[in-house]
VEXLUM-902990 format. One record per atom (N, C-alpha, C): residue in three letters; z, y, x. Coordinates in steps of 0.05 Angstrom, whole numbers, plus 5000, padded with zeros to 4 digits. Example, Ala and Ser with C-alpha at 12.3 -4.5 7.8 and 13.67 -1.06 7.14 Angstrom:
BEGIN
Ala515648865264/Ala515649105246/Ala515649345264/Ser514249555257/Ser514349795273/Ser515750015258/
This chain:
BEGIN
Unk492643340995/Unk489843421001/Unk487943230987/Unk486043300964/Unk483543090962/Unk480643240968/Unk479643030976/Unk477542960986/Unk474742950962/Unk473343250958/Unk471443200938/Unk468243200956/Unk467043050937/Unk463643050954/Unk462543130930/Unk460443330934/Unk458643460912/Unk455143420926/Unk453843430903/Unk450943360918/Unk449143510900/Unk447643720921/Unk447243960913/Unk444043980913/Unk443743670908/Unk439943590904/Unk438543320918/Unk440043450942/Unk438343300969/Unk440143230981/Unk442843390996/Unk444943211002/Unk446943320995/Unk448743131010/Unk451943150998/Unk455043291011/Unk456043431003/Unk456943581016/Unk461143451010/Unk461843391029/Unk464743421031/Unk465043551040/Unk468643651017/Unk469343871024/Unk473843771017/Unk474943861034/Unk478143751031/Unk479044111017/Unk480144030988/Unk482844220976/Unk484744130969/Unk487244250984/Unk490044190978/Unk490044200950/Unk491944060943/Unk492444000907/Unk494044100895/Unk494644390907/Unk495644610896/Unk493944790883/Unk492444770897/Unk489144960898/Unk487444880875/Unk486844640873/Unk484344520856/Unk485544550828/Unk485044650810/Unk485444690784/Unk483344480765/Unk484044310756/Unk482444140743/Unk482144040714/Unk480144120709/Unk479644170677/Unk478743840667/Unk478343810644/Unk477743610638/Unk475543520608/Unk473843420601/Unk472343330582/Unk473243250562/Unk473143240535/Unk473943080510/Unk474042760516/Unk471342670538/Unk471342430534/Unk467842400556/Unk468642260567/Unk466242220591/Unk464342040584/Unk462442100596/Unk459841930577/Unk458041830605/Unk458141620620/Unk456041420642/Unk452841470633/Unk452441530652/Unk449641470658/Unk448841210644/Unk446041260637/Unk444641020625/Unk443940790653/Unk444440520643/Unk443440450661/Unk439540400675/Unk439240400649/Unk436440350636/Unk435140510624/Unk434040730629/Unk432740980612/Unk430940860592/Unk429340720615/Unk426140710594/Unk427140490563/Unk429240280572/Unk430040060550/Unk432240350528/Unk432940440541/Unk434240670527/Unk432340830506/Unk429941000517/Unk429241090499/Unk427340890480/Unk425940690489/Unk424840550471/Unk426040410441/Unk428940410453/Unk430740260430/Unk431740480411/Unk431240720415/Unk430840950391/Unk429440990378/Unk426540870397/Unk422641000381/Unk424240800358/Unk426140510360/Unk425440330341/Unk426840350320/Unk430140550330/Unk432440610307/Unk432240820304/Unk430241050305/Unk431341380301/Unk432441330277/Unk434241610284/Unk435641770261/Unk433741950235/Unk435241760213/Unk433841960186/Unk430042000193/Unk428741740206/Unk426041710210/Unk425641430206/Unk423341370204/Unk422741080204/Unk422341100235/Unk421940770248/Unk419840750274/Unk417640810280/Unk417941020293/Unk415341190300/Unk413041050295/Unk413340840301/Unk409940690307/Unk409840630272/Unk411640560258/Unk410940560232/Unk409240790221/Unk410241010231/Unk408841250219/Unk406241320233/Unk404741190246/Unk403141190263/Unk400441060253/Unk397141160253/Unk395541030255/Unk394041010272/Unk391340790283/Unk390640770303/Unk388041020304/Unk388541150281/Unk385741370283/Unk387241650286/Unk390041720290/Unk391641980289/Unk392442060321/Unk390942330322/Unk390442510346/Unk394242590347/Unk394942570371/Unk398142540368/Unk397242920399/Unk400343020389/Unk401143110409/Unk404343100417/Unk404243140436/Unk406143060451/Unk407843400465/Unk409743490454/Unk410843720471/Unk412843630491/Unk412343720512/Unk413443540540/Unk414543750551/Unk418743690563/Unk419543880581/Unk419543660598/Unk418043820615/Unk417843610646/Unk420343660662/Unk421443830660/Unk423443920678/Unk426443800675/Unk426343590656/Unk429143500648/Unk430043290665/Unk432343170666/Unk432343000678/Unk431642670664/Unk430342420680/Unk428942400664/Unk425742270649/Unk424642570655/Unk422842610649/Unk421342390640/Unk419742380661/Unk417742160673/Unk419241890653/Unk420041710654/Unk421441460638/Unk421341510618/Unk423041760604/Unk423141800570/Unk419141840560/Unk417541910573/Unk415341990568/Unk414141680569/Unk414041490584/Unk413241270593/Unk413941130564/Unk415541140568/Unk417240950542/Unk415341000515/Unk415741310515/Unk414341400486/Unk410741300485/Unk409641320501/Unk407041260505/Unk405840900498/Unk408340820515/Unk407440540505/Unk408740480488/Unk410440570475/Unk411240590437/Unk408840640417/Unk407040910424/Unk405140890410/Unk401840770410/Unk401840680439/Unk400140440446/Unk400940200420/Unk402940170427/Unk402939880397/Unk402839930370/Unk402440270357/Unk401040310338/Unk397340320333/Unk396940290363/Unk393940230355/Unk393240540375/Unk394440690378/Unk392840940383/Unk393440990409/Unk390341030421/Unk389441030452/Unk390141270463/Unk390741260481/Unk389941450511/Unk389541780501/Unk386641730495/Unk384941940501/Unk386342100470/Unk386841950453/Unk387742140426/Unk390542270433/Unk391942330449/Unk393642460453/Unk394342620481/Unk395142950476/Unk395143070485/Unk398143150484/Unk398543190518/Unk401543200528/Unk401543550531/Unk403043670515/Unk403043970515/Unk405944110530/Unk404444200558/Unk407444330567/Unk407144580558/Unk410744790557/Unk410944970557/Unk410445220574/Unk409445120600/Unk408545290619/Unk406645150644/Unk404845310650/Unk403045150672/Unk404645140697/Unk404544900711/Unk405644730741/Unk404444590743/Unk404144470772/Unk403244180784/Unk404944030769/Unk403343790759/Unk404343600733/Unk404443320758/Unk405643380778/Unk406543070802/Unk407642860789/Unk408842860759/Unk409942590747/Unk408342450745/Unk405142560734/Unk403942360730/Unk402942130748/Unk403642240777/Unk402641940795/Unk405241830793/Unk407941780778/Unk409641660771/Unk409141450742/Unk407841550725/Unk406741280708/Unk404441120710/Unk405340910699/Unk404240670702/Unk400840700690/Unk399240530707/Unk395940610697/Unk395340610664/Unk396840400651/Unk396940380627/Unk397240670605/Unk398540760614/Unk400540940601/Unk398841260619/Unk396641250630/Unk394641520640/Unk391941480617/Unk390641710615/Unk388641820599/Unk388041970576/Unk390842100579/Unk391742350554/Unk390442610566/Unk390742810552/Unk389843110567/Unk392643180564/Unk391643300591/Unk394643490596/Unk394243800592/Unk395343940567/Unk394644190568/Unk397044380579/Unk396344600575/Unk398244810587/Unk397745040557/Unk400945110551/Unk401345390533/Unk401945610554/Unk399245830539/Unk400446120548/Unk399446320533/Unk402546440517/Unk401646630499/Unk399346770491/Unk398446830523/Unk396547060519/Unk394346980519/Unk393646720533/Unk390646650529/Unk391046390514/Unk391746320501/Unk391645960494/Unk390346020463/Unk389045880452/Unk387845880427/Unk390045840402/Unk391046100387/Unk392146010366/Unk391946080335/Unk392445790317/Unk391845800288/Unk394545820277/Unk393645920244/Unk395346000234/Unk396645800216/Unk398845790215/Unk400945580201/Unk401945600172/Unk403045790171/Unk404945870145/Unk404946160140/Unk406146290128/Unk408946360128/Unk410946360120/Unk412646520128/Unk416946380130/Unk417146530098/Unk419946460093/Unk419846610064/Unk420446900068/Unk420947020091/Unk422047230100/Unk419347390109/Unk416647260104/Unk414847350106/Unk413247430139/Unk414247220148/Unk413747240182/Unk410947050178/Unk408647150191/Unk406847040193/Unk406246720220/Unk406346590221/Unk405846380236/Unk404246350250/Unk403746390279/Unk401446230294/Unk402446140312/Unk401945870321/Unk402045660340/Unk399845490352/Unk400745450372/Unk398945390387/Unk397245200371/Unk394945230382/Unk392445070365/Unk392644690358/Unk393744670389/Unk392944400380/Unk395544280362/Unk397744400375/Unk400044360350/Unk399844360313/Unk398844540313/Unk398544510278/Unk395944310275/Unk393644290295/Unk391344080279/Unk392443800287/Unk394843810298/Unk396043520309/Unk395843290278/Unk395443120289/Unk396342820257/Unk399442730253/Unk399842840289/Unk403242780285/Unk403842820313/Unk406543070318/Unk407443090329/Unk409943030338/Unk409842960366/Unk413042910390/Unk414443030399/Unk415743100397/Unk417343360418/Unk419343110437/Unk419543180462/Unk420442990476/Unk421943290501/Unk423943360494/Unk425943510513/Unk428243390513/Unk430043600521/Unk433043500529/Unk434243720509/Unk437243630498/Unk439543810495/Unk440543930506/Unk441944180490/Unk442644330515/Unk444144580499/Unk446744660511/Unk447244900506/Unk445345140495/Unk444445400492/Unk443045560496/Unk444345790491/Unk442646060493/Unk444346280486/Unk442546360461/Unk440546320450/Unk439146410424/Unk439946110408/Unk439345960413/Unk439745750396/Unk442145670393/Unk444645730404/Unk446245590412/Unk446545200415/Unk444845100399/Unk444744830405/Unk441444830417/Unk440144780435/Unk437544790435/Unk437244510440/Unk434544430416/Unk432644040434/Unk431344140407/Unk429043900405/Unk427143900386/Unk424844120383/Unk425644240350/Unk424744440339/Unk424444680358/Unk426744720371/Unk426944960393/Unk425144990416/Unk423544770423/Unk422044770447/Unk418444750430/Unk419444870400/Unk415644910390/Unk416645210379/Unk418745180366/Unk418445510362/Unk421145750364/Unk420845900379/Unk418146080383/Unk416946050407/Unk417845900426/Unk417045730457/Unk413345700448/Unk412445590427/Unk408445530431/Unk408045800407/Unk408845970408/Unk408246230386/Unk406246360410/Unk405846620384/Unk404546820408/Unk406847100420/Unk404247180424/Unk406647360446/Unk409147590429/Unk408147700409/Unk409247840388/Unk412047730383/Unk410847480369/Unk412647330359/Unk415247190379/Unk414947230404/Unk416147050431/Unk417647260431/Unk417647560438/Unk418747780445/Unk420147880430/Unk419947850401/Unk421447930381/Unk424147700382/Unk423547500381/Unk425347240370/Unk427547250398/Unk426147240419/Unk427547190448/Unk429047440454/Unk429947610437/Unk431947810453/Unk434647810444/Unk434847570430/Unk437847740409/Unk439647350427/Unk441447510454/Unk442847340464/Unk446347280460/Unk446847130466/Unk450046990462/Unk450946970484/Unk453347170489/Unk455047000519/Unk456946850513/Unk457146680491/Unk458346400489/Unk456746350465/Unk457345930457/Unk455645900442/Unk457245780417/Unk457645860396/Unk459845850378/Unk458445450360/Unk460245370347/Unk459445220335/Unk458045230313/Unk456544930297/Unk454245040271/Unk454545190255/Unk457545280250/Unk458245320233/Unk457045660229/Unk457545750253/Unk455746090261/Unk452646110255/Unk452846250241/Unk449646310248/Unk447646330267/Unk445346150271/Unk443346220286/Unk441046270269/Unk440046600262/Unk437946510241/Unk435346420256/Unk435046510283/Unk432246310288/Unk431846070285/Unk433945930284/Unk433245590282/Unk432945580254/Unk434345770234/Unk433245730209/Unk430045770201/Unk428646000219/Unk426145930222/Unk424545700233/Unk426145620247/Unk424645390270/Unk424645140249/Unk426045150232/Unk426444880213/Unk425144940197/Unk425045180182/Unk421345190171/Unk419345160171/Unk418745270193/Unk416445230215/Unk416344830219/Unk418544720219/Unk418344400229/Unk417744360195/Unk418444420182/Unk418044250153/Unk414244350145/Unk413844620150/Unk410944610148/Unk409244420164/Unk409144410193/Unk409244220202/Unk408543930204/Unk410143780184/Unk410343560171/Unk413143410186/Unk414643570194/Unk417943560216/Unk417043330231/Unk416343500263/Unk415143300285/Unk417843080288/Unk417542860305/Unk418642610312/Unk419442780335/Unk422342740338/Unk424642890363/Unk425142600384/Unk424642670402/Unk426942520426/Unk427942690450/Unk430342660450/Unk432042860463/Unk433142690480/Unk434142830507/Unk435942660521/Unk437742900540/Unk439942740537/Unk442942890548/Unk443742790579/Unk443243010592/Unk443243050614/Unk446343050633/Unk446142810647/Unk448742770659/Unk448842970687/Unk450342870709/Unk451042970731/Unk448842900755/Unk447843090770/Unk445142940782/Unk442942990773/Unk442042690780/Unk439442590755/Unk439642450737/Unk442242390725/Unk443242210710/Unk441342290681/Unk440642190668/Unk441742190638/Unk443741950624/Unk444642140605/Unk447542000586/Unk446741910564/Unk444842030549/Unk444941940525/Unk441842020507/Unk441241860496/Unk438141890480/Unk438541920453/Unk437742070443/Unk437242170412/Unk433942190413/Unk434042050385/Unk431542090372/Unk431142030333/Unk429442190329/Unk428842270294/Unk429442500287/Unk429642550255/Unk429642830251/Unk430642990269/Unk429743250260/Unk429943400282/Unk433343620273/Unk432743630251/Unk436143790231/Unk438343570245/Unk437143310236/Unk440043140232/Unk440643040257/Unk439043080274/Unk438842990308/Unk440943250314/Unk439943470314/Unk440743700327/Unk444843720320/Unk445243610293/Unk448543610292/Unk449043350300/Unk448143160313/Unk449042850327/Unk449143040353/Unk447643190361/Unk447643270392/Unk448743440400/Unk449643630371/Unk452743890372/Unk454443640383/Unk455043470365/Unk457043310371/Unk457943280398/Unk455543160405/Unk455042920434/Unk455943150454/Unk454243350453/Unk455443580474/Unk458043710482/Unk458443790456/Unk462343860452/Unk464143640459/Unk463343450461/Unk465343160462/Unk465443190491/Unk462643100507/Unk460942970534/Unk460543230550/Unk460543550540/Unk459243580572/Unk461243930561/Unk462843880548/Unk464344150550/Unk466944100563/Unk467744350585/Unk469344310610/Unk471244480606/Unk473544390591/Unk476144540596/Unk477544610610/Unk479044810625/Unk480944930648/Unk483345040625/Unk484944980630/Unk487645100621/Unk487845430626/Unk486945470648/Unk486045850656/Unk483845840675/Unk483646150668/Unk481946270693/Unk483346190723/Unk480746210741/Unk482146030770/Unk479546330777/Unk479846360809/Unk479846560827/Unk477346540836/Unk476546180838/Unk473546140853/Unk472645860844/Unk470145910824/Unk468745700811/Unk466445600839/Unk466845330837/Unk464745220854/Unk463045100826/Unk460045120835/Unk457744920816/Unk456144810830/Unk455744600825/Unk452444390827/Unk451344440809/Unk447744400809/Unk446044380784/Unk445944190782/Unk444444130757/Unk443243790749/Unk440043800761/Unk439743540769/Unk436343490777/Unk435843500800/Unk433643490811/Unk433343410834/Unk431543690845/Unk431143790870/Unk429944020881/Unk427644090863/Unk425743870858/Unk423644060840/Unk423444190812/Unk426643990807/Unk426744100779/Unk428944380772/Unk430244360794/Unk431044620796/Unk430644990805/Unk430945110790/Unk430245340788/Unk431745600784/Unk430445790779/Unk432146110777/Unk434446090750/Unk432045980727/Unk433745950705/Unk435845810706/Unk435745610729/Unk438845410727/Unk441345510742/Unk440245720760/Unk442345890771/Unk443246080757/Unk441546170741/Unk443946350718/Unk444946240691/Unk443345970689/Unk445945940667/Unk448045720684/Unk448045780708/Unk450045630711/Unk451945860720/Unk452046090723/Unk452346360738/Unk454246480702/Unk452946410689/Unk453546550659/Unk456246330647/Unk455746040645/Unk457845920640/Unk460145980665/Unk459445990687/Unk462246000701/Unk463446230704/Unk462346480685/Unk463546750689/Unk465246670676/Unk466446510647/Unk468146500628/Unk469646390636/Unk470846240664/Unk472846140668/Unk473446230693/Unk472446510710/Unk473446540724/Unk474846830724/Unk476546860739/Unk478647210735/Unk476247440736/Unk477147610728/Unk475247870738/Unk476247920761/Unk473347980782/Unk472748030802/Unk474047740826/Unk473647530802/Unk472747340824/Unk470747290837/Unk469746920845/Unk468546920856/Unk466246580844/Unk464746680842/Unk462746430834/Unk460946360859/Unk460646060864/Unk458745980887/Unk457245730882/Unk454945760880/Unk452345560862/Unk451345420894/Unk451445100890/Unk450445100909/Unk448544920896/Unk444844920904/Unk442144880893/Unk441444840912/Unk437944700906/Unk435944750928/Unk432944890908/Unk434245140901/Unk432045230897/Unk430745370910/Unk427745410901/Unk425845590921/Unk423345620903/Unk421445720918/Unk419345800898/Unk419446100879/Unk417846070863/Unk417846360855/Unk419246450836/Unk420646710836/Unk422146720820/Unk421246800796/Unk421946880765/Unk420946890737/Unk420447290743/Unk418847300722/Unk416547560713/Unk419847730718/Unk419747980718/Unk421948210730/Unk423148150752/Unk423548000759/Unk425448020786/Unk425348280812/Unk421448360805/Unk420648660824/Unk422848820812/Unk423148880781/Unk423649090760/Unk427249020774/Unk427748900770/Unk430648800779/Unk432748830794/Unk430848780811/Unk431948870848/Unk431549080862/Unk429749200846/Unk429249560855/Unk430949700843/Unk432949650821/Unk434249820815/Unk437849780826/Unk438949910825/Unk441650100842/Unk444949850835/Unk443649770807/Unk444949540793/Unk443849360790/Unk445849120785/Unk444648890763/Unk444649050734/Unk446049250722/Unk446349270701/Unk443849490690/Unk443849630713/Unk440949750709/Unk438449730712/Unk438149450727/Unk435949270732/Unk434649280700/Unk437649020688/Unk437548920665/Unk435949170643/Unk436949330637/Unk437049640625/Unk433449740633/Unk432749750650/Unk429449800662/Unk427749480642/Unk428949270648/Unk427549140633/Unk427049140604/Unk428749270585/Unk428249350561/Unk426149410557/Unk425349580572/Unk422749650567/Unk419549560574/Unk420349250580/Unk418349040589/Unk418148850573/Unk417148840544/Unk417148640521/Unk415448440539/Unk414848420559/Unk412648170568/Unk414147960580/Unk416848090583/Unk419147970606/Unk420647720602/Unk421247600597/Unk423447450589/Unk425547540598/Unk427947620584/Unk429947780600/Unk432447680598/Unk432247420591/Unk434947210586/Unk435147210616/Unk435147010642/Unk435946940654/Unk437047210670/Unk435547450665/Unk436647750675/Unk439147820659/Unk439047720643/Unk441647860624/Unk443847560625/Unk443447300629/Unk445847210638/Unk446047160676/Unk445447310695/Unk445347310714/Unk447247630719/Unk445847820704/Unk448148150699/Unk450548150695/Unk450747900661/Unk452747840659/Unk454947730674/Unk455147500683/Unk456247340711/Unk457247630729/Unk455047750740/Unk455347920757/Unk457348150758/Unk457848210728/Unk458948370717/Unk462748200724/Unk462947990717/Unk464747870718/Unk466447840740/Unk464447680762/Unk464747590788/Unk462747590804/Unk463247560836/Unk461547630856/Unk460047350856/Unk457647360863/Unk456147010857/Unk454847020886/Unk456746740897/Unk454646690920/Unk452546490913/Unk450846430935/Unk448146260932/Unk447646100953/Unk446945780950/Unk446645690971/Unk443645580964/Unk441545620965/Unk438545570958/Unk436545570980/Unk434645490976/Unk432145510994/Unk430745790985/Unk431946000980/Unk430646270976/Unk431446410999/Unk430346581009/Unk430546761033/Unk432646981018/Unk434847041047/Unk436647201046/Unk436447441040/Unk433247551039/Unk433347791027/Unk432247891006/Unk430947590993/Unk431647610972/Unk433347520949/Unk435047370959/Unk438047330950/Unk439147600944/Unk440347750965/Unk441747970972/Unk440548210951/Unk437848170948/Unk435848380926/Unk437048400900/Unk438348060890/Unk439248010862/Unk441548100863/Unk443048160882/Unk446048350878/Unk447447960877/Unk446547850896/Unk448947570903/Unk448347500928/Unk450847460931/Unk451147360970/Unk449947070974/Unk447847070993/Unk447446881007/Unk448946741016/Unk449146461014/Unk449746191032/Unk448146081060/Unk448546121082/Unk447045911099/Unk447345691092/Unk449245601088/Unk449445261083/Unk452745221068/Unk452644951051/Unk453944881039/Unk457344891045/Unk457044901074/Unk460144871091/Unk461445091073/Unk459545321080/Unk461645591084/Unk462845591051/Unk462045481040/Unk463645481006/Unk466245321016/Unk466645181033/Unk470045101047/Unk471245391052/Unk469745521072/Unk471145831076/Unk472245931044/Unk470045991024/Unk471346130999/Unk473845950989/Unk473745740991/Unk476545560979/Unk478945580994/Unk478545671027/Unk481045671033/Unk482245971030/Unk479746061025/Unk480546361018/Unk482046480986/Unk480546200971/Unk481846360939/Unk484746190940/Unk486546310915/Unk489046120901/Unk488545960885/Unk487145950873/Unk485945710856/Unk482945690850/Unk482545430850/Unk479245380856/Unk478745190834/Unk475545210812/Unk474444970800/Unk473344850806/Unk471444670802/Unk469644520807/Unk467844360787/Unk464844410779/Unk464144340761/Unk460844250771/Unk460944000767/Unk458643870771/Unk456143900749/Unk453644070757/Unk451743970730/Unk452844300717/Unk453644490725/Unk454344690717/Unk452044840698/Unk450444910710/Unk447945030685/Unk447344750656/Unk448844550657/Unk449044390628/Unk451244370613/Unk453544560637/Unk455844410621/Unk457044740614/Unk457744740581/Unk459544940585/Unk462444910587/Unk463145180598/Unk466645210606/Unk468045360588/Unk470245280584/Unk472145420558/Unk474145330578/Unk476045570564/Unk478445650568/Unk480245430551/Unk482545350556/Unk484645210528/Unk486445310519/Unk486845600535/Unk488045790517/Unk486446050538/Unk488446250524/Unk486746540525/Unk486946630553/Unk485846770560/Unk485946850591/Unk487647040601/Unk489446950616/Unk492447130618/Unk492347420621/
């Protein structure tokens, strides 16, 4: 019998499987938490990759922006770090503007230091945000991005790595375009998805745009960070954004891809992050990676503390008879984002997905997945399946098979 504890935000849950049961996959090679974030990312502003030191490229008269995923793990530190990196190029406060990808209560900021407050904090949204025109691609795609992005002197992109299903590697470049585009351009780019994410070697032609788009640009300054188990982060990348993005193919395939020898009957997951940073989107791609390692018509069970509101269709979604016809109704909602609907169908399609979240049971039950009261009863599904996984940080890590599925 061993004895596993999983911690599903806020607390921690033990749970005993016989060691017949537990099927246990394993990593190329495990990668610790940083001990030191902020000494972590500052000792990149000084070595990036294929860049000079940021602050070299820096003057004390250049209006900087900053593209910020708040939601990583993180956050707050890697952003700290960067700020008083370009404090010692000379350039103040007020000349730089922290650009998120979507409007929220921005609560990090009573997390930095007074030094490091007096930027504007803006918000992108397709439909109303002011945008100028950039380029165009050689393919003849016309360019507009958000305003203050192209009149920037020099741009940051400061996200995390990450699997994806359009990008297959997503950080950098990926979180300006087509993420600060307009709406045309968002809806066209954002529909063509991957239920697995193949290596560089495959084609992604959007990122071949997105690296256009970064070289018109003037190819913003990247810092990325690799998201461990928790709130951990593992690992900091920073500089180009091309030559960053194959250091972080690397880092990922090595550090956060989860092998099983076979399909097993009933995948358990944790997310990464802590309750506020978790969301709808992290329940289906954690719902989408664990369809691939589990049997048809098993059983997947996410345990989160999400809550709050769910993303644009979910009305369109839940009114219909299927997940698969939910999905199918949304076609015809270019306003939608229909990824987390189409790897949430997917999963569904696979296996039955329970939920343990701070969302009400009926609207759980709406998305075509069984509610959780509480963390215990995921003991009930383990004594119930023949073989069980377990994967910590599940919406970051993907699952592969090591051979084919019997």
């Amino acid at each position: 019998m061993s004895t596993i504890k999983l911690n599903t935000g806020s607390q921690t849950v033990e749970y005993q499987i016989p060691d017949g049961k537990w099927v246990q996959g394993q990593y190329e090679s495990k990668s610790p938490a940083l001990p030191d974030l902020l000494h972590a990312v500052a000792e990149q502003l000084e070595t990036p990759l294929d860049f000079p030191a940021l602050r070299s490229a820096l003057t004390p008269d250049d209006h900087l922006v900053i593209v910020f995923r708040d939601s990583m793990n993180g956050a707050v530190q890697a952003l700290q770090a960067v700020l008083e990196h370009i404090q010692q190029a000379g350039v103040q406060m007020e000349q730089v503007i922290v650009l998120m990808p979507s409007q929220q209560e921005p609560i990090w900021k009573q997390q930095l230091p007074a030094h490091c407050l007096g930027f504007h904090l803006e918000y992108h949204d397709p439909a109303t945000s002011k945008m100028a025109y950039l380029a165009s691609t050689k393919a003849g795609r016309r360019i507009y991005l958000n305003r203050h992005v192209v009149d920037a002197d020099q741009i940051i992109i400061l996200s995390n790595v990450r699997f994806d299903a359009i990008y297959g590697i997503a950080c950098g470049l990926a979180d300006v375009f087509p993420v600060l585009s307009d709406v045309p351009t968002r809806t066209e780019l954002n529909r063509v998805f991957h239920s697995h994410v193949p290596d560089l070697k495959h084609s992604f032609p959007i990122w071949g745009e997105a690296e256009e788009v970064g070289w018109q640009l003037g190819m913003p300054f990247v810092v990325c960070l690799a998201e461990g188990i928790g709130t951990a982060v593992n690992q900091v990348f920073a500089g180009n954004a091309a030559a960053m993005r194959k250091q972080a193919d690397n880092w990922l395939r090595k550090h956060a891809t989860y092998r099983l020898p076979y399909q097993v009957d009933l995948v358990v997951i944790t997310l990464t992050g802590t309750p506020d940073q978790q969301d709808f989107t992290s329940i289906a791609e954690a719902a989408i990676h664990a369809s691939r390692i589990v049997h048809q018509g098993g059983r997947i069970a996410i345990l989160s503390e999400v809550s709050g509101v769910l993303p644009q269709g979910s009305e369109i979604f839940s009114a219909a008879e299927t997940a698969v016809a939910g999905l199918s109704q949304l076609r015809h909602q270019p306003e939608v984002d229909r990824l987390p609907w189409w790897q949430l169908a997917t999963a569904l399609e696979q296996a039955t997905v329970y939920l343990f979240s701070h969302l009400s049971q009926e609207v759980t039950e709406a998305l075509f997945i069984t509610p959780l009261d509480n963390p215990s009863q995921v003991g009930q599904l383990m004594e119930q399946a023949k073989t069980v996984a377990i994967v910590e940080g599940g919406n970051r890590t993907l699952m592969e098979l090591s051979k084919s599925p019997s």
